[in-house]
Backbone as a ProteinNet text record, in pm:
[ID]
protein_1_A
[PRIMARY]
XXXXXXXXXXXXXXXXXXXXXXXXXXXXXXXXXXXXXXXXXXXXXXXXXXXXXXXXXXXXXXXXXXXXXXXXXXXXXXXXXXXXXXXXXXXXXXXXXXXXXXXXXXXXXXXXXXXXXXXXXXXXXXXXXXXXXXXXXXXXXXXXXXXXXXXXXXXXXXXXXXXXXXXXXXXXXXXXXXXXXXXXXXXXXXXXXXXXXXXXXXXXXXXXXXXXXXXXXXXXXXXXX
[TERTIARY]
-158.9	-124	17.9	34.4	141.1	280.3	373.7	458.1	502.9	543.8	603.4	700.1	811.2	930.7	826	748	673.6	592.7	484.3	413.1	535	706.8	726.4	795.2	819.3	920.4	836.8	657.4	547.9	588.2	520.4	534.7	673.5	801.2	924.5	896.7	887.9	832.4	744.3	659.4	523.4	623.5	674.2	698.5	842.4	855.4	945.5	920.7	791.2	729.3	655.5	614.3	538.8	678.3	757.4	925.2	927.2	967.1	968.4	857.1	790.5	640.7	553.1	566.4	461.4	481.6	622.7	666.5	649.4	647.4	621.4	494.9	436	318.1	153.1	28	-67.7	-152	-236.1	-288.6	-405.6	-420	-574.4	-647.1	-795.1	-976.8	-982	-1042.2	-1072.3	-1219.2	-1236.8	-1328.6	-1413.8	-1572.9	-1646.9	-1678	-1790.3	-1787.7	-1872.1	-1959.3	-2010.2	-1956.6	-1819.4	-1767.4	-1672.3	-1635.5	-1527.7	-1625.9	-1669.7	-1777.5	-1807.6	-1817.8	-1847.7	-1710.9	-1628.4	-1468.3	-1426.4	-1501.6	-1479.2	-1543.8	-1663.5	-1709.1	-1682.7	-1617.2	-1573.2	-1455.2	-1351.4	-1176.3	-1131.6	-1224.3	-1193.5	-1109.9	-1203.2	-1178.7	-1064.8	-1015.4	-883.9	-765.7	-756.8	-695.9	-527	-559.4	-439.4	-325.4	-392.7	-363.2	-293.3	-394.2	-340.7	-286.2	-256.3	-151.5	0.8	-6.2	110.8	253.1	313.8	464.8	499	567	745.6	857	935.7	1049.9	1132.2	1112.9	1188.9	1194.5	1039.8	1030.5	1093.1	1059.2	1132.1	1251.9	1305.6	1471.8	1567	1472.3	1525.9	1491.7	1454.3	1451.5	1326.9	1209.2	1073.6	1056.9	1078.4	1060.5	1129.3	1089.5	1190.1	1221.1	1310.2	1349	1251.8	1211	1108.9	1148.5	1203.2	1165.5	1099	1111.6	1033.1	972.4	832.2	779.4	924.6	987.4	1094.4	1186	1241.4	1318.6	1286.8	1168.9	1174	1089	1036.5	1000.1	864.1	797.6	628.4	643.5	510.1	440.8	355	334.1	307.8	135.2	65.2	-109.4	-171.5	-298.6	-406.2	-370.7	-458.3	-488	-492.9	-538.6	-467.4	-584.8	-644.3	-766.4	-670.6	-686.5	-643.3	-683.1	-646	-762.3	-755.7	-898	-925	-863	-796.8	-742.9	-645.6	-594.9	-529.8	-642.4	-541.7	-636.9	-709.3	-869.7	-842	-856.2	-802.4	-806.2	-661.2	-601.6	-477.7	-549.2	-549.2	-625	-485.3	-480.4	-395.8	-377.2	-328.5	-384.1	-219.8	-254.3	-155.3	-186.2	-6.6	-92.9	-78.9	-94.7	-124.4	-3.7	62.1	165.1	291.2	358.9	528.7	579.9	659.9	733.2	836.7	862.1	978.5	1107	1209.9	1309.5	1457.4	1427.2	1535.8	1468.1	1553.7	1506.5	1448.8	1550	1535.4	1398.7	1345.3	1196.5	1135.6	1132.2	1019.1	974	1091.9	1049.7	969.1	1009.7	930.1	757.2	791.1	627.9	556.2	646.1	530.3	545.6	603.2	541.6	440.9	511.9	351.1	203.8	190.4	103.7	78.6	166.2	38.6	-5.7	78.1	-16.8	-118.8	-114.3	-268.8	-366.4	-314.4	-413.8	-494	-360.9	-414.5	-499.1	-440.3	-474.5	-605.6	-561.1	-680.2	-815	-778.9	-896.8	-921.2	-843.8	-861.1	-911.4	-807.6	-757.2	-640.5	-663.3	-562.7	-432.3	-425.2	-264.5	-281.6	-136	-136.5	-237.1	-322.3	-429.5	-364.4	-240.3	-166.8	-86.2	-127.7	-42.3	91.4	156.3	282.4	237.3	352.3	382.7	524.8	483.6	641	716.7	842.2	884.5	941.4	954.6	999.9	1105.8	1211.3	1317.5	1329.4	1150	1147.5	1118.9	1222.9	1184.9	1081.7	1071.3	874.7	909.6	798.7	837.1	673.4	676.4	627.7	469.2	331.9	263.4	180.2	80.5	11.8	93	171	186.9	99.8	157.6	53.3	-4.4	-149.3	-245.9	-311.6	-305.6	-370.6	-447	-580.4	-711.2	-667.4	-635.3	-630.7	-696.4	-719.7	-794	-773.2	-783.7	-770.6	-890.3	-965.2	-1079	-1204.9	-1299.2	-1388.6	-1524.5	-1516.4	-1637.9	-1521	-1447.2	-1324.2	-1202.3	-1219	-1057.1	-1081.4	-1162.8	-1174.6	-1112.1	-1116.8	-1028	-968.6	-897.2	-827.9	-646.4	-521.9	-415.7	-438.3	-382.2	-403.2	-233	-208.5	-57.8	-49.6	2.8	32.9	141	158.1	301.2	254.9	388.4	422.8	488.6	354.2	339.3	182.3	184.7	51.7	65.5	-3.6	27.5	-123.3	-154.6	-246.8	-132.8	-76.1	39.8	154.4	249.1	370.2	307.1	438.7	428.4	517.5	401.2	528.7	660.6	776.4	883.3	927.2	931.8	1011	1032.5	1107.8	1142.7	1015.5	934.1	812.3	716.4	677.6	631.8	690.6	810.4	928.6	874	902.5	870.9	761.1	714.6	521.2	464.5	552	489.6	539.9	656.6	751.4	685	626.3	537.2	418.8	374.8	249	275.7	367.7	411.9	448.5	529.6	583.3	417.5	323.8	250	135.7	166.3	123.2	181.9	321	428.6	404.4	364.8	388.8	264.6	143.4	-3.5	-74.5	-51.9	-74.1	-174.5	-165.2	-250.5	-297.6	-427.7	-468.3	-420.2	-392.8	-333.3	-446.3	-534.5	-627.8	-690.9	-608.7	-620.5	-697.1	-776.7	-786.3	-723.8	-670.2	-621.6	-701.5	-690.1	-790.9	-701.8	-800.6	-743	-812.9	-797.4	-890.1	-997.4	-1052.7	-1118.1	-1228.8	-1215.2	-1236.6	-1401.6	-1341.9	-1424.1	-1474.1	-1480.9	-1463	-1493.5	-1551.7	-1579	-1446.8	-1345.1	-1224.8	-1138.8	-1030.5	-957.7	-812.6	-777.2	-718.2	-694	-580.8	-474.3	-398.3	-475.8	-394.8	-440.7	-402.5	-451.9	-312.9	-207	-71.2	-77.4	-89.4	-52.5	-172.6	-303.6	-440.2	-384.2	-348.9	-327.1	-217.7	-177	-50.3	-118.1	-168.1	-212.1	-178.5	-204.4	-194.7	-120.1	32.3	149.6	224	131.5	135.9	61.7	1.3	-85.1	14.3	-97.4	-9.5	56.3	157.4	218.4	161.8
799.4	662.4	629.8	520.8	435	395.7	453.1	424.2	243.6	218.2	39.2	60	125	146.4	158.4	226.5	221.2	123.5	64.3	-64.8	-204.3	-191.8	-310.7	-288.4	-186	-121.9	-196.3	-166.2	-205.5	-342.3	-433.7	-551.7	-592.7	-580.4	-591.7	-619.3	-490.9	-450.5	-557.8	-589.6	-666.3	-823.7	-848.2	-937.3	-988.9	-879.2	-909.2	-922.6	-815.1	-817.7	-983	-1026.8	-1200.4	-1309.4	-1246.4	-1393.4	-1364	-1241.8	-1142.1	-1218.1	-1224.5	-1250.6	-1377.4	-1435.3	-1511.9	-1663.9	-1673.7	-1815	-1812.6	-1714.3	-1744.9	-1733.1	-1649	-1615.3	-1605.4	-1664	-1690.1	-1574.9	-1492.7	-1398.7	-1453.7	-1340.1	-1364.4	-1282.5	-1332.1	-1308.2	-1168.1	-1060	-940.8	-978.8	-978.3	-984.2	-874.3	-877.9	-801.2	-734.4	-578.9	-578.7	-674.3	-732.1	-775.3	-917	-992.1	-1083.7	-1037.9	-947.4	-852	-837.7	-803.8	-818.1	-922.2	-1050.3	-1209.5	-1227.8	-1213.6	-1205.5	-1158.5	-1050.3	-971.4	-1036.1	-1063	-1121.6	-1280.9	-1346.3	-1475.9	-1457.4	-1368.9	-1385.1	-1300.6	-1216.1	-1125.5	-1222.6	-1318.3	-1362.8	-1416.5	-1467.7	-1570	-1450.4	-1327.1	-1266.3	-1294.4	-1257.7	-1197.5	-1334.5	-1452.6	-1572.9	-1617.4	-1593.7	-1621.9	-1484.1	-1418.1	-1319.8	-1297	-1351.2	-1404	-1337	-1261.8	-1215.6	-1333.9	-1331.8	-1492	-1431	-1428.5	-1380.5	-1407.1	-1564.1	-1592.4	-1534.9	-1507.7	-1451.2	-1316.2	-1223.8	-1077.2	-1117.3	-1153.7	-1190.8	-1222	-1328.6	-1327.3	-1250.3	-1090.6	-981.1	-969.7	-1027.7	-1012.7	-878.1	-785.5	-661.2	-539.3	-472.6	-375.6	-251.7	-150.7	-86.9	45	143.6	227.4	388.2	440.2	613.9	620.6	649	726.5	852.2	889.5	994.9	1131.9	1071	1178.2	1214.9	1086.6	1123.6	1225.3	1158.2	1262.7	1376.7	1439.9	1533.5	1620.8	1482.8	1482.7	1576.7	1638.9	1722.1	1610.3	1686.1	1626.8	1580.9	1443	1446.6	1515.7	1560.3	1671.1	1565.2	1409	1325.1	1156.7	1071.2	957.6	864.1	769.2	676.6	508.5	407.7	276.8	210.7	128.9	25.6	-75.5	-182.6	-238.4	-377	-416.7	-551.9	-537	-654.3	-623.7	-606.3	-524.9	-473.2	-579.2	-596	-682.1	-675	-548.9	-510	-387.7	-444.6	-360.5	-286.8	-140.4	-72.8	-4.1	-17.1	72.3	186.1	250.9	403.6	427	524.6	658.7	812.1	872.3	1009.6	1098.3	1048.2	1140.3	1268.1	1258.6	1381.5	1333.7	1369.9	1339.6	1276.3	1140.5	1072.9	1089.6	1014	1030.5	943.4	930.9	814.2	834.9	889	909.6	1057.5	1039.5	1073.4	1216.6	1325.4	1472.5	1501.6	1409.6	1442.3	1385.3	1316.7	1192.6	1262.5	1297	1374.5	1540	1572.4	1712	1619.4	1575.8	1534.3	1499.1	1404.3	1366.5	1530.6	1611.6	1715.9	1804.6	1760.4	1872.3	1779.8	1619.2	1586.4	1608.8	1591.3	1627.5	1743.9	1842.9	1973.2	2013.5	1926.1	1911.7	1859.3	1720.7	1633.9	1703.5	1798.3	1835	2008.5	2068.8	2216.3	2251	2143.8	2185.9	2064.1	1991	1870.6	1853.7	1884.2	1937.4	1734	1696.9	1553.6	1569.8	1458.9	1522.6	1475.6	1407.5	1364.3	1355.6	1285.3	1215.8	1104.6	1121.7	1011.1	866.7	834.4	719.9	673.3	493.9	447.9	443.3	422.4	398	463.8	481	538.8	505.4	460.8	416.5	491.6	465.1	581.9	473	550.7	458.6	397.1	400.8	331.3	229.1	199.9	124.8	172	256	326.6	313.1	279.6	247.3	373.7	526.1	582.2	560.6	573	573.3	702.8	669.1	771	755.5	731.4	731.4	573	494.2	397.2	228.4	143.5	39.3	48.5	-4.3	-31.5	126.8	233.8	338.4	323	414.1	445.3	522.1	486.5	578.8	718.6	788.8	858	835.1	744.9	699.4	685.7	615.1	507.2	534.3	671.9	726.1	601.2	579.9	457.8	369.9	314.8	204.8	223.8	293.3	355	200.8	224.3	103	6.7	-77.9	-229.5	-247.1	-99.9	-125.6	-53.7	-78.9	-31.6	43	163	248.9	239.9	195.8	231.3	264.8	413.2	457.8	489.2	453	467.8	629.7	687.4	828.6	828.2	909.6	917.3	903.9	909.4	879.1	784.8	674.1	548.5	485.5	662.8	667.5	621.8	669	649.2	578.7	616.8	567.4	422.1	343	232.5	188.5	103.3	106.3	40.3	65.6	-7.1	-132.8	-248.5	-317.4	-323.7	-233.7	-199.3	-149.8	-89.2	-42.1	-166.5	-232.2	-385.4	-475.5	-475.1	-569.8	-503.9	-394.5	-323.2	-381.6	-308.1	-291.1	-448.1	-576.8	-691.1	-738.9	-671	-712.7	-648.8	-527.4	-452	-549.3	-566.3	-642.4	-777.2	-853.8	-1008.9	-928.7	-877.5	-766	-752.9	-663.8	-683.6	-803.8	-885.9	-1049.4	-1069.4	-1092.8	-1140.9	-1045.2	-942.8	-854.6	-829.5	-959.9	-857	-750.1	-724.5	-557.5	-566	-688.8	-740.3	-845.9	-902.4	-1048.8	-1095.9	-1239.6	-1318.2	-1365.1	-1341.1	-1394.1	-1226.6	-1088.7	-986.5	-1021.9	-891.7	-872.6	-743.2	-777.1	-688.2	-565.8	-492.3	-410.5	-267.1	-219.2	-74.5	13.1	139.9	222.8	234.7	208.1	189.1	104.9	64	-134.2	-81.2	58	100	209.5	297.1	407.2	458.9	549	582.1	717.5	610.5	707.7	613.4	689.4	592.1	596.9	610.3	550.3	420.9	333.2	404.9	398	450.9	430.1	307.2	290.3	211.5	110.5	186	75.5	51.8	52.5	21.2	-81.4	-59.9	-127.1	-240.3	-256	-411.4	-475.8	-438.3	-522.6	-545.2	-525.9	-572	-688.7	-770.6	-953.6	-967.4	-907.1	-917	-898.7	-850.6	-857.1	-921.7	-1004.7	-1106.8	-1188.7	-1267.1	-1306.4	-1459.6	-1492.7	-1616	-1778.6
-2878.7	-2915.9	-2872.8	-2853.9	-2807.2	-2911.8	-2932.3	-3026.9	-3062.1	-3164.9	-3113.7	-3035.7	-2992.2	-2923.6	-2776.9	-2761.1	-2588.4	-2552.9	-2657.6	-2614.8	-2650.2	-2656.4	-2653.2	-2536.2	-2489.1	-2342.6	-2257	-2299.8	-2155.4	-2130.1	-2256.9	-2265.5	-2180.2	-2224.6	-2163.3	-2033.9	-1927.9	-1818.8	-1747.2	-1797.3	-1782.4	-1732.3	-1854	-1863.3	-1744.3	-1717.3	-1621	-1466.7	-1476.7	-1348.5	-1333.8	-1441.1	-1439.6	-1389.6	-1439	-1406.4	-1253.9	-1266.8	-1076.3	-951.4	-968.9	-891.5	-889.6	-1020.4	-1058.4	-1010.9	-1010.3	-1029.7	-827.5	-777.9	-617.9	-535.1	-607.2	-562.5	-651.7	-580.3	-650.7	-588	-653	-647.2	-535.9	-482.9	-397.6	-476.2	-413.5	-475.2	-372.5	-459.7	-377.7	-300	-212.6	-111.6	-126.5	-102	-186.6	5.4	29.5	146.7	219.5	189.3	272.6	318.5	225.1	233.3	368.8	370.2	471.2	550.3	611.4	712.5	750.9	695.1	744	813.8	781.6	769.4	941.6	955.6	1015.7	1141.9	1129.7	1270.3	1295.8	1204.9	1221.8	1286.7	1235.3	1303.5	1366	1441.1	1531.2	1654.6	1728.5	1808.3	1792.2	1691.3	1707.5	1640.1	1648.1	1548.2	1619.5	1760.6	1810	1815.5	1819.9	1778.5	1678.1	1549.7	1431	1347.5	1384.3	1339.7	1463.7	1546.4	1630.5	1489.4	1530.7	1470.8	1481.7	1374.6	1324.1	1344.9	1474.1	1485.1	1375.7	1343.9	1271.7	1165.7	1116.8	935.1	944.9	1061.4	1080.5	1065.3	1157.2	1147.1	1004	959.8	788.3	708.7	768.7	639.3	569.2	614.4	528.8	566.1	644	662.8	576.8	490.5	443.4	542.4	457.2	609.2	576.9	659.8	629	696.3	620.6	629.9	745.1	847.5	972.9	929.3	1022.4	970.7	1025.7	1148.7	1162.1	1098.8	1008.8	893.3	790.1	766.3	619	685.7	819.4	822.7	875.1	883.9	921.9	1045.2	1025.4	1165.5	1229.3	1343.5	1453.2	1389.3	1413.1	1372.2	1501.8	1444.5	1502.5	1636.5	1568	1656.9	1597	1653.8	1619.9	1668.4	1565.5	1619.9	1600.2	1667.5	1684.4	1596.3	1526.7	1426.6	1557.7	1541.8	1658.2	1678.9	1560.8	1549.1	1388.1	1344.8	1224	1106.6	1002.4	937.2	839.5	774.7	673.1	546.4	495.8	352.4	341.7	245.2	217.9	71.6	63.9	-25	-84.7	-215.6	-319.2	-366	-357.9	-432.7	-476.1	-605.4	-615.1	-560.7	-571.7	-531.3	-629.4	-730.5	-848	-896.1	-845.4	-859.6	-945.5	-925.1	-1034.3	-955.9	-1025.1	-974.7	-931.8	-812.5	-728	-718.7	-709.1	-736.9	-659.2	-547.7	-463.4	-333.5	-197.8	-129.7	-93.9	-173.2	-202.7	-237.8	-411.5	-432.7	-318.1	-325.2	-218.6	-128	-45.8	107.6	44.9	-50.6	-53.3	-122	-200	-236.4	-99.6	43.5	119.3	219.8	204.9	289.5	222.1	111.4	12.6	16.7	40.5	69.4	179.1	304	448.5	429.1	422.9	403.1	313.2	200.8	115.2	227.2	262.2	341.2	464.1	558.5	704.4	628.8	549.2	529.5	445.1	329.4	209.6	237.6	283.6	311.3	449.1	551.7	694.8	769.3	726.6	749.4	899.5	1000.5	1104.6	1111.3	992.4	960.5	812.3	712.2	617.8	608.8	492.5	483.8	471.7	406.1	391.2	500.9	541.3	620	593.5	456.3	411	262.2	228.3	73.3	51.9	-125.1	-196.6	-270.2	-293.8	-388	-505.6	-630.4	-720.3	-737.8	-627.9	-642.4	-514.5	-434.7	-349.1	-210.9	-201.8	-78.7	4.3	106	207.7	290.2	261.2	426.3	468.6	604.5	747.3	692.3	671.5	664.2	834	821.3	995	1026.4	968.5	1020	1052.3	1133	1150.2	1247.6	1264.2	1322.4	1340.3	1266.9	1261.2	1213.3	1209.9	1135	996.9	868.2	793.5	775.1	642.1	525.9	407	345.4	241.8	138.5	216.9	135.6	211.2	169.4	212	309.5	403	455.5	496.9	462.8	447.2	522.3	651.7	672	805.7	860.9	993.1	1053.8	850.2	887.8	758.2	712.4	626.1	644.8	529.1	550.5	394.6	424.5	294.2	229.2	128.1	75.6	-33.8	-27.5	-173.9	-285.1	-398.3	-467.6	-545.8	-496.9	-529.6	-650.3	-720.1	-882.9	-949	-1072.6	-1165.3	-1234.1	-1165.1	-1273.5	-1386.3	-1410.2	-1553.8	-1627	-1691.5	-1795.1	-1736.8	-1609.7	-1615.6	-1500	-1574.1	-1487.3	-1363	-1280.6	-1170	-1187.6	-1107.9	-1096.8	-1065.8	-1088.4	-968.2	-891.5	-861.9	-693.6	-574.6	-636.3	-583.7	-574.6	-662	-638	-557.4	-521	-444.9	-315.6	-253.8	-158.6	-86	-178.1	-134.4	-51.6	-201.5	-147.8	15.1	38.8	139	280.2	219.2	369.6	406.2	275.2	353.9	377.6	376.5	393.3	582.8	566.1	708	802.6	723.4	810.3	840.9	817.6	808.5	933.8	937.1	1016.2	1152.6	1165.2	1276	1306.8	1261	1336	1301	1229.1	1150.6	1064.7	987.7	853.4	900.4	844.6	892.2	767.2	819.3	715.3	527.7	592.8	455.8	400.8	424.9	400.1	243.3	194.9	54.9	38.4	-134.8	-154.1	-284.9	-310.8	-346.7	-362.6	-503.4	-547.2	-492.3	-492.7	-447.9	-505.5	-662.3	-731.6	-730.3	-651.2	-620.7	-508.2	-428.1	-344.7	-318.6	-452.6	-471.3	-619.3	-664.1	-808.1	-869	-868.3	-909	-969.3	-1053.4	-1157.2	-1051.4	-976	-861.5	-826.6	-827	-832.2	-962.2	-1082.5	-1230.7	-1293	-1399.3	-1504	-1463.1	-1551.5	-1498	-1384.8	-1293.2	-1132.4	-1117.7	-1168.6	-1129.2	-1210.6	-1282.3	-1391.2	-1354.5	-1246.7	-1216.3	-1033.4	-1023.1	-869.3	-785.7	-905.6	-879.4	-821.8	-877.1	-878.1	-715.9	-653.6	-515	-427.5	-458.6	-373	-309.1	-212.9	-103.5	-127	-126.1	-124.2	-28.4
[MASK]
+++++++++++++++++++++++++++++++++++++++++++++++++++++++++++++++++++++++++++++++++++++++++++++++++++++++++++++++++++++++++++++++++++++++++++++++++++++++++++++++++++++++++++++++++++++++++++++++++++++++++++++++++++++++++++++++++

C-alpha cells in the first residue's frame, strides 16, 4: 500500500506533468492494426513529401541532443535492415532494470542491455531505436529509419523508444517526458516519423505489462501537438 506522503508526491507529479504538457498539446487516438495498415497503403506515396524536414523547426532546437552509439560505447550490429519509409507507430517500452540519472549508470545499463539483446536473445543489435535516461538524456540505440526488436510482428513500420528503469512502481521524470516528446516532434521534422504517427505502449501490442503502469498512464502526455 501507498503511504499519504507517496500517493500525494504522485498526485504532485501528475499534476505537474498536466501544467507541463497539457496546456500545448492534445493527445492522439492509438490506431488499431488494421487502421495502420489502411494508413499504410494510403501515405506511402506522398510520404517523402509530407514528411519533408523544417530546417527551420531543426534550427529552433525541436531536436534534443543524443548520446551517439560511439559515445556511450555500442558494438558494432551483426547487421542492419532499412525501414522502408517513415515509421508509423512510435511504440513505448521500459527496460525494466534500475534507474538511471546521469551518464556513468546509463552507459553501463545500455551495454548490459546490448549484450542481453545480441548474447542471451541472439538479436543483431540493441532491440531499441533510442532510450531515455531519467534526467533526459536521449542516447542513440539502432537509431532512425532502422528496423527495430522491440515489438514482436511490429518492428517494420514502427520506432521502438525506451525509458531506462521500471515504471511498475517508479514514475517517470519530467525530463524524460520533455525528451522523449522532443525526439518524436524531431522525428516528424526530419522524416523519420510520419506526421499522423500513433502512439502506443508496448502493451498496446503485446501481452506484457510493459512499459509499466506509471509510464503507461501518462502516455497522453506525449502526443503530438
Amino acid at each position: 500500500m501507498h503511504s499519504p506522503g507517496s500517493l500525494k508526491m504522485k498526485m504532485n507529479i501528475h499534476g505537474y506533468f498536466f501544467l507541463l504538457f497539457s496546456l500545448r498539446c492534445l493527445p492522439t487516438r492509438a490506431f488499431s492494426n488494421a487502421t495502420v495498415k489502411e494508413m499504410d497503403g494510403q501515405i506511402r506515396g506522398k510520404a517523402s513529401e509530407e514528411t519533408r524536414p523544417s530546417v527551420d523547426s531543426i534550427t529552433a532546437g525541436m531536436c534534443p541532443n543524443v548520446v551517439s552509439r560511439r559515445q556511450w560505447g555500442a558494438v558494432a550490429p551483426r547487421s542492419e535492415e532499412r525501414l522502408q519509409g517513415p515509421a508509423l507507430r512510435a511504440v513505448i517500452h521500459h527496460t525494466a532494470l534500475w534507474p538511471c540519472h546521469g551518464p556513468g549508470e546509463c552507459r553501463l545499463q545500455l551495454a548490459h542491455i546490448q549484450e542481453l539483446h545480441m548474447r542471451g536473445r541472439d538479436f543483431h543489435d540493441i532491440g531499441y531505436n533510442f532510450l531515455i535516461g531519467g534526467d533526459g538524456t536521449v542516447y542513440e540505440g539502432r537509431g532512425w529509419g532502422v528496423v527495430g526488436a522491440h515489438a514482436k510482428g511490429n518492428n517494420h513500420d514502427s520506432l521502438g523508444i525506451a525509458f531506462m528503469g521500471n515504471f511498475n512502481n517508479e514514475t517517470p521524470t519530467p525530463a524524460a517526458l520533455s525528451s522523449t516528446q522532443k525526439l518524436l516532434q524531431c522525428g516528424v521534422a526530419l522524416g523519420h516519423l510520419h506526421p499522423r504517427y500513433a502512439l502506443l505502449g508496448h502493451r498496446d501490442l503485446a501481452k506484457t505489462e510493459c512499459p509499466g503502469e506509471q509510464l503507461y498512464a501518462v502516455l497522453w502526455l506525449l502526443a503530438q501537438c
